[in-house]
Backbone as numpy.savetxt, mean C-alpha at the origin, in Angstrom:
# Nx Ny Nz CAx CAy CAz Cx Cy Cz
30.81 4.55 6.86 29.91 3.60 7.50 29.98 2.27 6.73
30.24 1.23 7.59 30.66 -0.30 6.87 28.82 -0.73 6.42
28.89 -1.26 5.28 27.78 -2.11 4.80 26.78 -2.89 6.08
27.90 -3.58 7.31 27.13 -4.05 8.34 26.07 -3.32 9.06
26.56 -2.14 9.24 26.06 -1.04 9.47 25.38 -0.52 9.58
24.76 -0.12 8.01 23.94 0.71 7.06 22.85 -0.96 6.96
23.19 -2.33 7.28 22.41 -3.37 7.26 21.46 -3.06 8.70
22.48 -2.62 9.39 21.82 -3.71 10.73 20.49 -1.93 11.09
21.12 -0.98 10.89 20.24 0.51 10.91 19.09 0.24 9.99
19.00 -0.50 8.67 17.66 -0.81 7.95 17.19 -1.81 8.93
17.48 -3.13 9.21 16.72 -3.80 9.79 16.21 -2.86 10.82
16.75 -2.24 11.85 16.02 -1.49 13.13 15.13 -0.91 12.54
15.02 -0.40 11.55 14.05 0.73 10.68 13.01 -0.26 10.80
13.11 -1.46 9.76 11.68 -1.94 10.04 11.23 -2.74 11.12
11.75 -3.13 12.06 11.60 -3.66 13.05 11.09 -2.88 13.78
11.02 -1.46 13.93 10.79 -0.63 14.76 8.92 -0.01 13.97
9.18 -0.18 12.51 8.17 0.38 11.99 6.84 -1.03 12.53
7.07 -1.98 12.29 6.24 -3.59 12.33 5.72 -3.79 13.73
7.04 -2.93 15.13 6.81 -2.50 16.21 4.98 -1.70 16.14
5.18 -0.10 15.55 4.53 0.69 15.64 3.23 -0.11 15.12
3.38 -0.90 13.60 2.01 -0.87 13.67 1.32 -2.16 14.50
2.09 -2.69 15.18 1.29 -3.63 15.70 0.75 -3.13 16.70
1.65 -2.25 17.78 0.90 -1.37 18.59 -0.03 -0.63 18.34
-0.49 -0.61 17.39 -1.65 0.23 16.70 -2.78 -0.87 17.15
-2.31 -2.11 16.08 -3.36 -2.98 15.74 -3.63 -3.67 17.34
-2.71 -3.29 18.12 -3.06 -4.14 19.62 -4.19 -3.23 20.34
-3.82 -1.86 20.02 -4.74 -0.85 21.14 -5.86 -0.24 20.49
-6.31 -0.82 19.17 -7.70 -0.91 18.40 -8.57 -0.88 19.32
-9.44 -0.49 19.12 -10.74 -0.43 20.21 -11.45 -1.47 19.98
-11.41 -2.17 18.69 -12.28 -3.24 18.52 -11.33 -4.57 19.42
-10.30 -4.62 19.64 -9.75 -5.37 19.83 -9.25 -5.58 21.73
-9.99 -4.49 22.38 -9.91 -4.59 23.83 -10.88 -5.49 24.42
-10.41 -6.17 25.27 -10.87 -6.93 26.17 -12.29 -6.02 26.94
-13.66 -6.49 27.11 -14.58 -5.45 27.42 -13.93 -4.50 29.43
-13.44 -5.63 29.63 -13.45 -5.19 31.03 -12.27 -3.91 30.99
-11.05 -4.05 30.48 -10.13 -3.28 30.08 -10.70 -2.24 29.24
-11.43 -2.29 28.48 -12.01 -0.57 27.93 -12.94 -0.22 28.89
-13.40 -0.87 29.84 -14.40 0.00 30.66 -13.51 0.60 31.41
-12.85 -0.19 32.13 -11.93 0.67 32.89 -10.95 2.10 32.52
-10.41 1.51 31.27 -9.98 2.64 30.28 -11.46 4.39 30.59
-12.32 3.55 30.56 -13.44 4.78 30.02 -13.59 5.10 31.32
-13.83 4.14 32.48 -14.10 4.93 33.74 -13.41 5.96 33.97
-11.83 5.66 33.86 -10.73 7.02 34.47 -10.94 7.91 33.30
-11.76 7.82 32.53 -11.41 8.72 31.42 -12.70 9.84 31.98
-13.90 9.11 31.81 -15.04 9.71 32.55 -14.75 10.68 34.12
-14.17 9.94 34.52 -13.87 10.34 36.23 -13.39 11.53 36.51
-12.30 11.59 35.63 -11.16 12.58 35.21 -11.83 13.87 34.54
-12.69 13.66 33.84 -13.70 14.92 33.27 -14.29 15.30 33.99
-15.09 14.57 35.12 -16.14 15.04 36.12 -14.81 16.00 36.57
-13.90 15.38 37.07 -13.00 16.40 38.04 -13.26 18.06 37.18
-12.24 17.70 35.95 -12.18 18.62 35.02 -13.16 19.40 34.82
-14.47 18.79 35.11 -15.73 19.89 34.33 -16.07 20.29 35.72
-15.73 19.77 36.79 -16.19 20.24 38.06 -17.58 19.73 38.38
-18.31 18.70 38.09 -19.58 18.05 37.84 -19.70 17.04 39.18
-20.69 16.83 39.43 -20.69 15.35 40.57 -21.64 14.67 39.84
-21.52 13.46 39.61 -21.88 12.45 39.51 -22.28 11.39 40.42
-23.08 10.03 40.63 -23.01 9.38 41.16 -22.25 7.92 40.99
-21.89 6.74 41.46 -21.37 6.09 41.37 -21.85 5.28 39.84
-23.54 5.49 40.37 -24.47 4.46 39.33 -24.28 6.01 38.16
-24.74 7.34 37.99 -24.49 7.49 36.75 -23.51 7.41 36.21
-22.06 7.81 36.97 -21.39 7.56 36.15 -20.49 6.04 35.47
-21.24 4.89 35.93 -21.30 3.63 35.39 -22.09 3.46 34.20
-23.32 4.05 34.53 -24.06 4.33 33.04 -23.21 4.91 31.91
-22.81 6.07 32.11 -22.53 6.94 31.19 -21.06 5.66 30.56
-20.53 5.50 31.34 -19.40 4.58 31.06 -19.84 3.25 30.16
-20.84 2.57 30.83 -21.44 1.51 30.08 -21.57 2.26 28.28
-22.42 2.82 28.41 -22.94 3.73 27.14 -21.90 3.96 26.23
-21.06 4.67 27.05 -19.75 5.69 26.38 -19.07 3.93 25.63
-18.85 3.23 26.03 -18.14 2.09 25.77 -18.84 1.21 24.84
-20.11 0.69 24.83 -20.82 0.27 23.34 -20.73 1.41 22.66
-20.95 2.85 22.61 -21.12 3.48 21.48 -19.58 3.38 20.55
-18.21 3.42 21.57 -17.20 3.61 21.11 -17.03 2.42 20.29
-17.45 0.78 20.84 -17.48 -0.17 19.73 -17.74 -0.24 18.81
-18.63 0.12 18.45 -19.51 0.08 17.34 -19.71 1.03 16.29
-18.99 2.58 17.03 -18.97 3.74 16.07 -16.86 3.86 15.44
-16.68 3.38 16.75 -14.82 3.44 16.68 -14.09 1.93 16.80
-14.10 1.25 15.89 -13.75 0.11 15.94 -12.55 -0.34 15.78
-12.07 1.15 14.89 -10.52 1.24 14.16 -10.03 2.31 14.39
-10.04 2.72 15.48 -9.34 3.92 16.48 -8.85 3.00 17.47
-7.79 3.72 17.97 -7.12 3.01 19.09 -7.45 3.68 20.53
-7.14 3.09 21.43 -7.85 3.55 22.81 -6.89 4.99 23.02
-5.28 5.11 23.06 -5.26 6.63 22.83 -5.14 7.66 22.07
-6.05 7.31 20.92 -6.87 8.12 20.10 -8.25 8.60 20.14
-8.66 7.64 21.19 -9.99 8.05 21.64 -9.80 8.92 22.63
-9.07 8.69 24.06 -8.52 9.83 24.68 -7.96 11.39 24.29
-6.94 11.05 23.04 -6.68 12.32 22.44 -7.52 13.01 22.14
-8.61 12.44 21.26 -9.47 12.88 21.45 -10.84 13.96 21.97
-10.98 13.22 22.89 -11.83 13.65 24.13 -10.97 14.54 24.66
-9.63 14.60 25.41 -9.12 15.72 25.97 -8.81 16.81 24.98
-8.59 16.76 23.82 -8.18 17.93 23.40 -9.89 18.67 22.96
-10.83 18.62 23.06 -11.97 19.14 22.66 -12.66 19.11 24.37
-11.81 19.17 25.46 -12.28 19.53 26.51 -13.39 18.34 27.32
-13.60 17.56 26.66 -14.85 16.56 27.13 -15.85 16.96 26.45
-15.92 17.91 25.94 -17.67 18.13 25.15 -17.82 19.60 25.46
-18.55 20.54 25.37 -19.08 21.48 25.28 -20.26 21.64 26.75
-21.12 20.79 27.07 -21.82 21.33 27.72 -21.59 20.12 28.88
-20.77 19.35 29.19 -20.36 18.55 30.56 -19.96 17.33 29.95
-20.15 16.44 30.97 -20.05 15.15 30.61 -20.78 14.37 30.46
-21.40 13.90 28.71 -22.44 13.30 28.25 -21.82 12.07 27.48
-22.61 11.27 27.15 -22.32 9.99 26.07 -22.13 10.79 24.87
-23.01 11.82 24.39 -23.77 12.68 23.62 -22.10 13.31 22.96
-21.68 14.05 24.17 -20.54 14.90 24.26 -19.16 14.48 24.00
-19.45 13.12 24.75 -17.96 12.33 24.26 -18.30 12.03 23.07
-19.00 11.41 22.52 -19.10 10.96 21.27 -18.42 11.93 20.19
-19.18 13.06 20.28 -18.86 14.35 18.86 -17.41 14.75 19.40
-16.92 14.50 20.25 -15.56 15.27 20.65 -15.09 13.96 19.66
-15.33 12.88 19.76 -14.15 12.16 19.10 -14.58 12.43 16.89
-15.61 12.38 17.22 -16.32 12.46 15.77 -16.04 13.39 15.00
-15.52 14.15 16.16 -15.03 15.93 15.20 -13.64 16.04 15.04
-13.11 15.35 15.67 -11.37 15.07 15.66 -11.07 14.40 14.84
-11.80 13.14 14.21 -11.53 12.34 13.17 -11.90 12.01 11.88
-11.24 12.18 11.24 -11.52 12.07 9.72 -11.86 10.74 9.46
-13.04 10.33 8.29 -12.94 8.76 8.14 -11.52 8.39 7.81
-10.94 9.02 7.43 -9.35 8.58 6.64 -8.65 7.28 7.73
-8.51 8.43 8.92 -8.10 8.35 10.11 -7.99 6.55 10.49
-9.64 6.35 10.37 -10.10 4.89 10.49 -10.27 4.01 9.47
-9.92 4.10 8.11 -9.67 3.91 6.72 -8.42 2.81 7.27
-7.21 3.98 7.45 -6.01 3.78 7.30 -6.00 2.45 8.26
-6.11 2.85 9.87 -6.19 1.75 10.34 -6.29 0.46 10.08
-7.84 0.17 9.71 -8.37 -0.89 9.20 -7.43 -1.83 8.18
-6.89 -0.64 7.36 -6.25 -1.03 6.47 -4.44 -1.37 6.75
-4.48 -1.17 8.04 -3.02 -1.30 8.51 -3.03 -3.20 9.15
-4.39 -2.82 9.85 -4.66 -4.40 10.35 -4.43 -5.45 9.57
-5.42 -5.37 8.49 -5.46 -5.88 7.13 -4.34 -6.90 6.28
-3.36 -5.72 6.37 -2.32 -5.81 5.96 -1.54 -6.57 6.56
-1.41 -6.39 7.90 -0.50 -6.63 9.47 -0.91 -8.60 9.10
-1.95 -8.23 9.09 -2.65 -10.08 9.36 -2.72 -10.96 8.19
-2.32 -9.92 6.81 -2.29 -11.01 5.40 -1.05 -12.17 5.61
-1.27 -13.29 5.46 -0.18 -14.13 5.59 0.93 -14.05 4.29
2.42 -13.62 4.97 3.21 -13.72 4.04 3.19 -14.47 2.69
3.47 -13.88 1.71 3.70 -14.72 0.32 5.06 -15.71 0.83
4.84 -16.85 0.08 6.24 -17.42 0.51 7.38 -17.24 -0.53
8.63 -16.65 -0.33 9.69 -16.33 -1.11 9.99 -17.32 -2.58
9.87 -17.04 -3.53 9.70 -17.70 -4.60 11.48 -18.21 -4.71
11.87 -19.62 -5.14 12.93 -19.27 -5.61 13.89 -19.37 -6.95
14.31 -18.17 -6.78 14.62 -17.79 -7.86 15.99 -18.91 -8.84
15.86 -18.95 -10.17 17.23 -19.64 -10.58 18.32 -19.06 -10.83
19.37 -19.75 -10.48 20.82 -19.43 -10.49 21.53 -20.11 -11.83
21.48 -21.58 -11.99 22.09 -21.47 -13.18 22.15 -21.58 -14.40
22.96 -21.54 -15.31 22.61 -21.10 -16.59 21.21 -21.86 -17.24
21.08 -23.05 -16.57 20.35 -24.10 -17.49 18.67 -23.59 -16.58
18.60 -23.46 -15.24 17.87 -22.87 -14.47 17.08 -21.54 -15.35
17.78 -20.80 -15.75 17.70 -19.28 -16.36 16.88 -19.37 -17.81
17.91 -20.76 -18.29 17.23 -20.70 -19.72 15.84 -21.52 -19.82
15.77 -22.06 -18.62 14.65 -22.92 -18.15 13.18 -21.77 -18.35
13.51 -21.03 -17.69 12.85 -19.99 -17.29 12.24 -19.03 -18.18
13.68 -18.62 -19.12 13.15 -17.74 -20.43 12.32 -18.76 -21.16
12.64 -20.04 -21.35 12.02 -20.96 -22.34 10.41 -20.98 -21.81
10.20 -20.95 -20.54 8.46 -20.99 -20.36 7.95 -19.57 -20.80
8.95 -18.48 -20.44 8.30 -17.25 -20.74 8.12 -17.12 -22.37
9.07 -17.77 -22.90 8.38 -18.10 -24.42 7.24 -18.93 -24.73
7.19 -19.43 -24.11 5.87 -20.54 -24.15 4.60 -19.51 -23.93
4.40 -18.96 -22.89 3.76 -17.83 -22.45 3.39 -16.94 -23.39
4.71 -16.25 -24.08 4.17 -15.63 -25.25 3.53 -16.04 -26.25
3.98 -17.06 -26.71 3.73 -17.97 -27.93 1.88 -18.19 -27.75
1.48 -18.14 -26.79 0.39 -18.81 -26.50 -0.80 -17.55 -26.64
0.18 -16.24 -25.79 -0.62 -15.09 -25.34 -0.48 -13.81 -26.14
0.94 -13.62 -26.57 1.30 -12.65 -27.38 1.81 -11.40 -26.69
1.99 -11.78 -25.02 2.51 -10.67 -24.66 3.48 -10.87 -23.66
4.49 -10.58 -22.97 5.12 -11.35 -22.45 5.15 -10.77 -21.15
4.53 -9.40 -20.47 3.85 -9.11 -19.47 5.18 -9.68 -17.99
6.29 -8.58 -18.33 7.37 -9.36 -17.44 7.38 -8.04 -16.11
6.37 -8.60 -15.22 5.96 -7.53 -14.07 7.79 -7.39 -12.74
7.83 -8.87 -13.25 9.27 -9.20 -12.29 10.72 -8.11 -12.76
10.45 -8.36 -14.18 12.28 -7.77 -14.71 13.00 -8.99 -14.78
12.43 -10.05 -14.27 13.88 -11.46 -14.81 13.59 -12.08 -15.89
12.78 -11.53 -16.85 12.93 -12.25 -18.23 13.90 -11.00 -18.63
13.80 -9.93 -18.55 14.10 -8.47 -18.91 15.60 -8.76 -18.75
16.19 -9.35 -17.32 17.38 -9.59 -16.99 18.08 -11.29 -17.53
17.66 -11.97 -17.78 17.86 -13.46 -18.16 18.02 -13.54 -19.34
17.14 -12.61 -20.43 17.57 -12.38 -21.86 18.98 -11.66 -22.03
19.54 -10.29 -21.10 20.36 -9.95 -21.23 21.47 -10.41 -20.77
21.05 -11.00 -19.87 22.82 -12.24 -19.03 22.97 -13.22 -20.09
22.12 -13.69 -20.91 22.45 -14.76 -21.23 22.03 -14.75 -23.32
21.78 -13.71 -24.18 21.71 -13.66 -25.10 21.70 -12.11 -25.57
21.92 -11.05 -24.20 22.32 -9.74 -24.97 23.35 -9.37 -26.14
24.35 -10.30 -26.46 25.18 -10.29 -27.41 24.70 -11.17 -28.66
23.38 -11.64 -28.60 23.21 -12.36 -29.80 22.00 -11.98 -30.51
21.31 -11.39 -29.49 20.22 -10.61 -30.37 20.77 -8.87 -30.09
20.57 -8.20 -31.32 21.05 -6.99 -31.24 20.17 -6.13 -32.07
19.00 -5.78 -31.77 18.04 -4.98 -32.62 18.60 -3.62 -33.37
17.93 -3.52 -34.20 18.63 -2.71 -35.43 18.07 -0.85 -34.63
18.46 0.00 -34.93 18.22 1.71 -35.06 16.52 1.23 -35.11
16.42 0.92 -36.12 14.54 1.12 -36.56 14.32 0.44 -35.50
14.50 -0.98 -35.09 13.42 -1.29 -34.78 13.77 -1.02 -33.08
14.63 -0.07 -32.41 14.64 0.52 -31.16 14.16 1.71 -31.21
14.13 2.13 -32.55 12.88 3.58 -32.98 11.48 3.28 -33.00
11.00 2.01 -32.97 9.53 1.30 -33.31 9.32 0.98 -32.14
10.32 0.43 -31.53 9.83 -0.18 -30.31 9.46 1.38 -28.77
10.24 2.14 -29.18 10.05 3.61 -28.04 8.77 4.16 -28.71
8.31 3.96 -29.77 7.24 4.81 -30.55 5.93 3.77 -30.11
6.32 2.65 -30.24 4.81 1.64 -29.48 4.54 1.57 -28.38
6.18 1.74 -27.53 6.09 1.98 -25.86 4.95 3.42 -25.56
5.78 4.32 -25.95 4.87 5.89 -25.81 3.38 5.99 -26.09
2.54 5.27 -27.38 1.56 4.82 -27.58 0.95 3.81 -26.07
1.37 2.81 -25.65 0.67 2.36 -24.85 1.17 3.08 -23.70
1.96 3.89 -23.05 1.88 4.56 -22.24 0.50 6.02 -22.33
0.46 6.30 -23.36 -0.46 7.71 -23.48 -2.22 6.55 -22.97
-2.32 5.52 -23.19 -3.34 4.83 -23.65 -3.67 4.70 -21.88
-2.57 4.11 -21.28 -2.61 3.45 -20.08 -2.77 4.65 -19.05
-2.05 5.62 -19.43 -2.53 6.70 -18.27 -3.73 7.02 -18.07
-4.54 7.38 -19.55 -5.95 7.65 -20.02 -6.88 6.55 -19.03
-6.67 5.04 -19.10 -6.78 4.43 -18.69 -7.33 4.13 -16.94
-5.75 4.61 -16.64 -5.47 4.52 -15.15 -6.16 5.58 -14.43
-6.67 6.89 -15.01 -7.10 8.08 -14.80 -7.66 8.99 -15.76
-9.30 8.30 -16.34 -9.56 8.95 -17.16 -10.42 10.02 -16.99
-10.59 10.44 -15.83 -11.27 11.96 -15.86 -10.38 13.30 -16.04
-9.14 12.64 -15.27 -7.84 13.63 -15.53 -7.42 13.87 -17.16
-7.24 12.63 -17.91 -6.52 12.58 -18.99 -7.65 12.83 -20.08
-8.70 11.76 -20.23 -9.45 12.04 -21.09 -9.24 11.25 -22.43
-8.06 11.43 -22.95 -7.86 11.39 -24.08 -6.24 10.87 -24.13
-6.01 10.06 -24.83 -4.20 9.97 -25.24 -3.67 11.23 -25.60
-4.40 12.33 -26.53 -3.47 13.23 -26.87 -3.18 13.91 -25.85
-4.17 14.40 -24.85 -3.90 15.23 -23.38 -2.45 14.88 -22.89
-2.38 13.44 -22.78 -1.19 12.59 -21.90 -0.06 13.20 -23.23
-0.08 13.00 -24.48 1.26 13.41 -25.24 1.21 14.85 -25.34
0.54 15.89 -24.72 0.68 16.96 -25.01 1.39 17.53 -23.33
1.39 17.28 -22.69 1.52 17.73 -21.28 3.22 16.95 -21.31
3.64 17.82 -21.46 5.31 17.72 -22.49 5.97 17.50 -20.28
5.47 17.80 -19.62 6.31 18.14 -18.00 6.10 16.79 -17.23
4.36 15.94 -18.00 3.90 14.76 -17.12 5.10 13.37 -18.04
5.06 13.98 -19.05 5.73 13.10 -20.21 7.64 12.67 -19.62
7.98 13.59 -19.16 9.09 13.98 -18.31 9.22 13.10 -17.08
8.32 13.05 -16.26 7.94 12.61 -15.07 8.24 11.34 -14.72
8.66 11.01 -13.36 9.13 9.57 -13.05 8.40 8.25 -13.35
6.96 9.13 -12.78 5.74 7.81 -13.60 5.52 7.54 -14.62
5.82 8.48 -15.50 5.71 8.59 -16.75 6.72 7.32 -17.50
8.46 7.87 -17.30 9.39 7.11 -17.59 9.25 6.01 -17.17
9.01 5.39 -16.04 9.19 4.35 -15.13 8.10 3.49 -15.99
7.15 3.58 -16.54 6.13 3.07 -17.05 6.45 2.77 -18.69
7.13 3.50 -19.19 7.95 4.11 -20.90 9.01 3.01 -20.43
9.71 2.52 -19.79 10.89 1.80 -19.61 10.01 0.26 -19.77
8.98 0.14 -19.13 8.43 -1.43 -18.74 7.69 -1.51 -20.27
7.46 -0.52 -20.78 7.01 -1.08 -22.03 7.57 -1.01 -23.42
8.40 -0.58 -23.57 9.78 -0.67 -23.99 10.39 -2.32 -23.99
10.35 -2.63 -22.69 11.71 -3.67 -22.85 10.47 -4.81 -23.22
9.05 -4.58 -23.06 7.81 -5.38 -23.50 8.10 -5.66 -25.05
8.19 -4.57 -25.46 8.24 -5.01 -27.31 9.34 -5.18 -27.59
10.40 -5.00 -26.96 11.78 -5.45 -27.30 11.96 -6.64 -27.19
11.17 -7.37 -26.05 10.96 -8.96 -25.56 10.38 -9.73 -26.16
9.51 -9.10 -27.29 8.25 -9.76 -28.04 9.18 -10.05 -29.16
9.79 -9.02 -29.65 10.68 -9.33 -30.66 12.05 -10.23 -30.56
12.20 -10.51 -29.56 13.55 -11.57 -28.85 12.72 -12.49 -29.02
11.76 -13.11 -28.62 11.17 -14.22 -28.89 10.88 -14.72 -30.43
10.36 -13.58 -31.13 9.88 -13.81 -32.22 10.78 -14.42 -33.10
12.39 -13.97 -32.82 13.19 -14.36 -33.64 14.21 -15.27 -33.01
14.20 -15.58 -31.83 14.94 -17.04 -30.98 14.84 -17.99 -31.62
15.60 -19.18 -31.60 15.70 -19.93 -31.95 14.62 -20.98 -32.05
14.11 -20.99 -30.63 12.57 -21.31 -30.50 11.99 -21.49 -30.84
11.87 -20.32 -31.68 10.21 -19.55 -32.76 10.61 -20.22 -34.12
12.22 -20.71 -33.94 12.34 -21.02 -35.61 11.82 -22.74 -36.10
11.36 -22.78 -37.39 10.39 -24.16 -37.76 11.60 -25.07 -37.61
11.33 -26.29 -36.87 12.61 -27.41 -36.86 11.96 -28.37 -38.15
């Protein structure tokens, strides 16, 4: 499979995913037009009378519809209209006919808050306005531009807090052959990493951990991708602190 390929199959991936959730965020219940969810609710209502075998009149079952339709606003705001249907049909319409009462708990019992969590939180997301693409430097003088503020940064703060990886990568394109830390101090620097990793888990989750020693004793979590992945970023932290410390930079003119 050519690179074009394996390109143009990711783009469909998310194009198709940005698809889904907008269709989400379009058929929100909070987000229907009132006349279009009544109607939605009439055939939904109508369709149950059939189903439950019930007669109704024109005017109750406008009521029940009116009803059924503020309650769904205001209780289902972040459900989508066929999730409210799913709903309702798979729990039969209710238990004892067709009520406001009945529709209501059919949907209430089908859904987890999660359910409407997620949503909300899909909208949310859907509607944050893009960050705008930062751009990045290319050349050498660009690069050293760059490490030189992140020294400034340290110098000021004492930590050099490189969330990106391009100080991590800009030190090594462009002075991995001139700073070359000794055995010890890549033995000091994995031994301070592991320390603020045991600290930060405790941290991140302290009913689980409790304690730093918990985190260095659990020899399988220590192993673990989160674990490493976290042991790597703080690692190249004190390795960075010490590239600065001894750059040219740092030295008295």
């Amino acid at each position: 499979m050519t690179n074009a390929v394996v390109t143009s199959n990711a783009q469909s991936v998310i194009i198709s995913d940005k698809q889904r959730k907008q269709n989400i965020i379009v058929n929100l219940v909070k987000n229907q037009q009132d006349v279009n969810f009544y109607s939605f609710a009439f055939g939904l209502i109508t369709y149950g009378l059939v189903f439950k075998g019930q007669d109704k009149t024109d005017d109750e079952k406008k009521l029940i519809c009116e009803v059924f339709c503020k309650e769904c606003k205001e209780r289902f705001p972040y459900l989508t209209v066929k999730q409210i249907e799913l709903a309702v049909k798979h729990n039969k319409y209710g238990e004892y006919g067709i009520t406001v009462e009945g529709l209501i708990n059919c949907i209430d019992n089908y859904y987890s808050t999660s359910t409407k969590v997620e949503n909300k939180r899909l909208e949310e997301e859907f509607n944050k306005p893009e960050t705008p693409k930062l751009q990045l430097p290319e050349s050498i003088d660009e690069k050293n531009s760059f490490l030189k503020r992140a020294f400034q940064y340290w110098k000021q703060c004492g930590h050099v807090h490189d969330i990106s990886g391009q100080i991590w990568d800009y030190s090594q394109e462009l002075y991995g052959n001139k700073y070359q830390p000794s055995i010890e101090d890549r033995r000091r620097y994995l031994l301070n990493a592991k320390e603020e990793c045991y600290n930060w888990f405790v941290y991140k989750d302290k009913f689980k951990w409790r304690t730093p020693l918990k985190v260095r004793r659990d020899k399988s979590f220590c192993r673990s991708r989160p674990f490493l992945s976290r042991l790597k970023s703080e690692y190249r932290e004190f390795y960075l602190r010490d590239f600065f410390k001894r750059c040219n930079w740092n030295k008295p003119k």
